[in-house]
Structure formats: C-alpha cells, structure tokens
C-alpha positions as CSV (number, residue, x, y, z in Angstrom):
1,X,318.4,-18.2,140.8
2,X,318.6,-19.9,137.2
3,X,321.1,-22.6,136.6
4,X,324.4,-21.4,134.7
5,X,324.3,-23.7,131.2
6,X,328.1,-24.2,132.0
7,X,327.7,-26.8,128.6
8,X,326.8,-23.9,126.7
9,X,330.6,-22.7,126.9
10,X,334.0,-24.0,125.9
11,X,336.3,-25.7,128.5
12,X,338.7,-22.7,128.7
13,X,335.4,-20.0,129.5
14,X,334.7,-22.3,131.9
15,X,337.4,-22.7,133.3
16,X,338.7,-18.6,133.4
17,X,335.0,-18.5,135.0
18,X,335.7,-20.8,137.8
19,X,339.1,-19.5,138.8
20,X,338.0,-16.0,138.5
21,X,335.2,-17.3,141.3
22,X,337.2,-18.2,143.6
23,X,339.9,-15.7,143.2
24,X,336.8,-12.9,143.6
25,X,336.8,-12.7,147.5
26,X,339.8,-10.4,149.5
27,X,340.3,-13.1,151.9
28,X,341.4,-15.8,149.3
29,X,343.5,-13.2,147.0
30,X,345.2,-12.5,150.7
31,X,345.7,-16.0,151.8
32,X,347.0,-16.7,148.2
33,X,349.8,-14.1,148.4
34,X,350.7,-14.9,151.8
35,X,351.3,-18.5,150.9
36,X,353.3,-17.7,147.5
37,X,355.8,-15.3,149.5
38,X,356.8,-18.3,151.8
39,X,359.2,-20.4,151.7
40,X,357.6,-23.4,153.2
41,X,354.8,-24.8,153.9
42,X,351.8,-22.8,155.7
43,X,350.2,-24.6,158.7
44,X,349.1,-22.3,161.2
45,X,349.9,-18.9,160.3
46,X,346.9,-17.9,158.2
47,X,344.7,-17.0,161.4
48,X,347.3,-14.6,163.1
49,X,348.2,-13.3,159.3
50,X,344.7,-12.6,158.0
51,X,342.8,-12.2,161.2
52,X,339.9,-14.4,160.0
53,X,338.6,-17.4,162.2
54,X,340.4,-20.5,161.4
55,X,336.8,-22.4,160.3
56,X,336.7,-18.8,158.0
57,X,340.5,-19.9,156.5
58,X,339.6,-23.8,156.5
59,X,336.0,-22.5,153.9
60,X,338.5,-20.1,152.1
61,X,341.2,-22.8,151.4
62,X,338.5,-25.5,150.6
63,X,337.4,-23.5,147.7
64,X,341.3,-22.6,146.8
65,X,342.4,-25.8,147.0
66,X,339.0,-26.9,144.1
67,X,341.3,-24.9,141.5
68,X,344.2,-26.8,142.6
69,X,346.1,-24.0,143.3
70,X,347.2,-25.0,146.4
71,X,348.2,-28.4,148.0
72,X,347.5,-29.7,151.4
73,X,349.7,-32.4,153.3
74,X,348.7,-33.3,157.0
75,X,351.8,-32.9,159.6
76,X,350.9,-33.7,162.6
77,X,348.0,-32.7,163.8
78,X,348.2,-30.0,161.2
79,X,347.2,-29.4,157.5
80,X,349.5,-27.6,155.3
81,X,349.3,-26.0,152.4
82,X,352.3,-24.5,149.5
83,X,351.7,-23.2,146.1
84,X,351.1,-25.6,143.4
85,X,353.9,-24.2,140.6
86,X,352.4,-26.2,137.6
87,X,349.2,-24.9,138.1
88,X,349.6,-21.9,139.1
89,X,352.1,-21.0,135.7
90,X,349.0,-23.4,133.9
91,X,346.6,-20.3,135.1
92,X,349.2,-17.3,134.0
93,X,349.2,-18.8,130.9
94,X,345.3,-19.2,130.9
95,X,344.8,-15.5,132.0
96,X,347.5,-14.3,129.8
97,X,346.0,-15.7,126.8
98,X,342.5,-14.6,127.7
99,X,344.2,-11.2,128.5
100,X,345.8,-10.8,125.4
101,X,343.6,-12.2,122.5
102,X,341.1,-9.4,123.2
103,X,340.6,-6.6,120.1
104,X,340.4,-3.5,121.6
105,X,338.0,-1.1,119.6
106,X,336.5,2.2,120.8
107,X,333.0,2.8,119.8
C-alpha cells in the first residue's frame, strides 16, 4: 500500500478526507446518531443499542472521538460520551462549503 502524500493537499482536503474516514463505516454513522438524539450523556447504552461488542463500540468511538466529534468524561467506572456542538456545526460548515462550491457541468 503506497503512502497517501497528505502534504500534497490543502488543510481543508485533508481534513474533509479524514472526517469522511471515519464517518465511512455503518457502525460509527449509527453510534453518531444515537448519541446526537440524547439528551445526556451516553455511558452504556451503545452495546444494547447497536448490538456490537463493547471492545467493537470502545474501537468505533476511539476513531470518533480523533475528529473530535464526540467527548468523553469518566463517571464512575464508566466513560461517557455527548456530542461536541462546536465541532460538529465546524464540520456542517466544512461539508456545506465543500458541498456547495462544486460547478456542476454535464459532459
């Protein structure tokens, strides 16, 4: 597999590339709407709600949380995770820009 010259692209193609990633698999676009419906805090749910193994969720929410979509508090002997707003408006934004600036031309 050849390496991915990330420094041959701007910050924002980079970036679009990296969310895009990790928004790619089912399980984390799931786990992503789940959490953005509550109104808390999600500490356990995720395995009963999905169906996945929680070391499965744990992988899934590692990679979510590298966008900093989500943030994760520990509560006990639990980790929690709720949307993070900024960012997740920051990546609307980011999308809807990248979305919209496009010329569409037939051939």
């Amino acid at each position: 597999m050849g390496i991915s010259k990330t420094e041959l692209f701007n910050a924002r193609q980079n970036e679009i590339a990296q969310v895009a990633k990790v928004l790619a698999h089912p399980a984390r676009v799931a786990i992503l709407q789940y959490i953005s419906t509550q109104d808390a805090c999600i500490c356990s749910d995720l395995v009963q709600e999905t169906g996945l193994a929680q070391a499965t969720i744990s992988q899934h929410l590692a990679e979510i949380k590298k966008i900093g979509l989500i943030t994760g508090e520990i509560q006990g002997k639990n980790r929690c995770y709720c949307i993070d707003k900024g960012r997740w408006e920051a990546l609307q934004e980011l999308f809807q820009e990248f979305f919209s600036n496009i010329q569409i031309q037939c051939c």
